[in-house]
C-alpha positions as CSV (number, residue, x, y, z in Angstrom):
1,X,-23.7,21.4,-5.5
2,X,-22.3,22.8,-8.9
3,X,-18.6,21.0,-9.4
4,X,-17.1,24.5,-9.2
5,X,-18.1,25.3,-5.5
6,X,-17.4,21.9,-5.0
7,X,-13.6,22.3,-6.0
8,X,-13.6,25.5,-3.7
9,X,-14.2,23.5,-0.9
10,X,-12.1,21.0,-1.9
11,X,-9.5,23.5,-2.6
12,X,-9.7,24.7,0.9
13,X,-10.0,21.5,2.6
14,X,-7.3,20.4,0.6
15,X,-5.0,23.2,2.1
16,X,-5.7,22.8,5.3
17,X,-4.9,19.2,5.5
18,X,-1.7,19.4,3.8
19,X,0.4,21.4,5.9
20,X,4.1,20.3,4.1
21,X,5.5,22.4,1.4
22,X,6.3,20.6,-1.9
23,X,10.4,20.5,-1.5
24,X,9.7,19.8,2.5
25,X,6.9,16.9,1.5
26,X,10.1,15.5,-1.3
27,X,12.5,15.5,1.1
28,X,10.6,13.4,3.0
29,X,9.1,11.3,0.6
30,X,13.3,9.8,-0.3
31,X,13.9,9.0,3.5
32,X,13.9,5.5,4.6
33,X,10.8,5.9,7.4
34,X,8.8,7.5,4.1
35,X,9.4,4.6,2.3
36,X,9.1,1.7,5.1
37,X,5.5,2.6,6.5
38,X,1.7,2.0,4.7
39,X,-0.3,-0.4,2.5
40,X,1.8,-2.1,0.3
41,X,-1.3,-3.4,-1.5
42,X,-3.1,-7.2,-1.7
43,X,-0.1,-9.4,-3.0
44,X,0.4,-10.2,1.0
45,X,4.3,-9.5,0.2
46,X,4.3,-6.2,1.6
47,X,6.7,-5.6,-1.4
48,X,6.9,-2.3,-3.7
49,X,5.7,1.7,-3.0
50,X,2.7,2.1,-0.2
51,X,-0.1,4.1,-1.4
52,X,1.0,6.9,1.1
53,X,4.1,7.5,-0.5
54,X,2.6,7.1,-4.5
55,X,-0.3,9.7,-2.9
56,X,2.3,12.3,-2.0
57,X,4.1,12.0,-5.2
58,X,0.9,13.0,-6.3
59,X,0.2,15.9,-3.9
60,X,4.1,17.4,-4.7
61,X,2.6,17.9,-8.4
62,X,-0.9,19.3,-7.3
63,X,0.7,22.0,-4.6
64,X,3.3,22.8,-7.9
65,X,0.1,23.1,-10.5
66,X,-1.3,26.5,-10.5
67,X,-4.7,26.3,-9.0
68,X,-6.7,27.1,-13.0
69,X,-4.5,23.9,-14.2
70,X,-6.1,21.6,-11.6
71,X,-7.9,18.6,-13.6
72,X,-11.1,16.8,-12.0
73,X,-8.5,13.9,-11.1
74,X,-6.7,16.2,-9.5
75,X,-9.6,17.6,-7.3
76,X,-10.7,13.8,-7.0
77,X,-7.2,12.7,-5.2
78,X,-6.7,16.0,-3.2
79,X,-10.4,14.9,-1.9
80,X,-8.9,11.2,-0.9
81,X,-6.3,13.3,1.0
82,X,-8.6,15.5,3.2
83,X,-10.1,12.0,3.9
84,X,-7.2,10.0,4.4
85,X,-5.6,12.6,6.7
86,X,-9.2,13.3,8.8
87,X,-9.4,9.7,9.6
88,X,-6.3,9.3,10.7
89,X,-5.7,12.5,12.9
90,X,-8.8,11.0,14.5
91,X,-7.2,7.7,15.6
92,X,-5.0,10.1,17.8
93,X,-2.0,8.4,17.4
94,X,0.3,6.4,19.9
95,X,0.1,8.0,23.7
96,X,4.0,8.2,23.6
97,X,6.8,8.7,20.8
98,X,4.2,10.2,18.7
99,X,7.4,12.7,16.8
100,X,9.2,8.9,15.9
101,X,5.6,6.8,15.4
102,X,4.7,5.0,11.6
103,X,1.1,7.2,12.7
104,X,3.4,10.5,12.1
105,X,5.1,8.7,8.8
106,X,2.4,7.1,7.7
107,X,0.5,10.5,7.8
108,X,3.6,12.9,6.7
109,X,3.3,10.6,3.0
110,X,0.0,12.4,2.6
111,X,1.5,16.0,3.1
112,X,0.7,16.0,6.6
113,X,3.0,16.5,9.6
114,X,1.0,16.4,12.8
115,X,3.8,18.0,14.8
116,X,3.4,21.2,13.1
C-alpha cells in the first residue's frame, strides 16, 4: 500500500477514534483524574507523566495541524492512537461506574471519551 492511501486510512481511523475536540481533550488533560491514571513507565516509582497524558498532548497538536502539515511522525502516533483506543474499548470497561472508572480516564488521555 502506497504511504499516501495509507495516511488516508490513518486519517480516517484517526478521526473516528478521537472523538474529543482539542480545547475539550486540554481541559481534560490539567484535571487531577487525567493526570493520576496510566503507565508511568519502568522506574517501578510510578512517578512523572503517564504515556496517556504525554500521547494526548500530542493528539491536541495533530487535531490543531492542518491535515497537508501532518509529518510521517505524526501519522505514526495517530496510528498508536487508533490502536491504543481499539484495544481498550475492547476490554469493555468495569460493569458498573463506568462514567467515574481509570478505563474512562485512562482512555479520555488518548482523545477518547467513551460516554459520548
Amino acid at each position: 500500500m502506497a504511504a499516501a492511501d495509507d495516511h488516508a486510512t490513518i486519517y480516517k481511523d484517526f478521526g473516528e477514534a478521537v472523538n474529543m475536540a482539542p480545547a475539550e481533550l486540554e481541559r481534560f488533560l490539567d484535571s487531577d483524574d487525567s493526570k493520576r491514571v496510566g503507565w508511568k513507565g519502568e522506574d517501578g516509582k510510578g512517578s512523572g507523566e503517564s504515556v496517556g497524558h504525554k500521547s494526548g498532548e500530542r493528539i491536541v497538536t495533530i487535531l490543531r495541524t492542518k491535515k497537508a502539515d501532518l509529518t510521517d511522525d505524526d501519522y505514526a502516533h495517530m496510528k498508536k492512537v487508533v490502536g491504543y483506543v481499539h484495544r481498550h474499548l475492547a476490554q469493555g470497561g468495569p460493569a458498573k461506574d463506568k462514567a467515574q472508572s481509570d478505563w474512562r480516564y485512562s482512555l479520555m488521555n488518548w482523545g477518547h471519551d467513551p460516554e459520548k
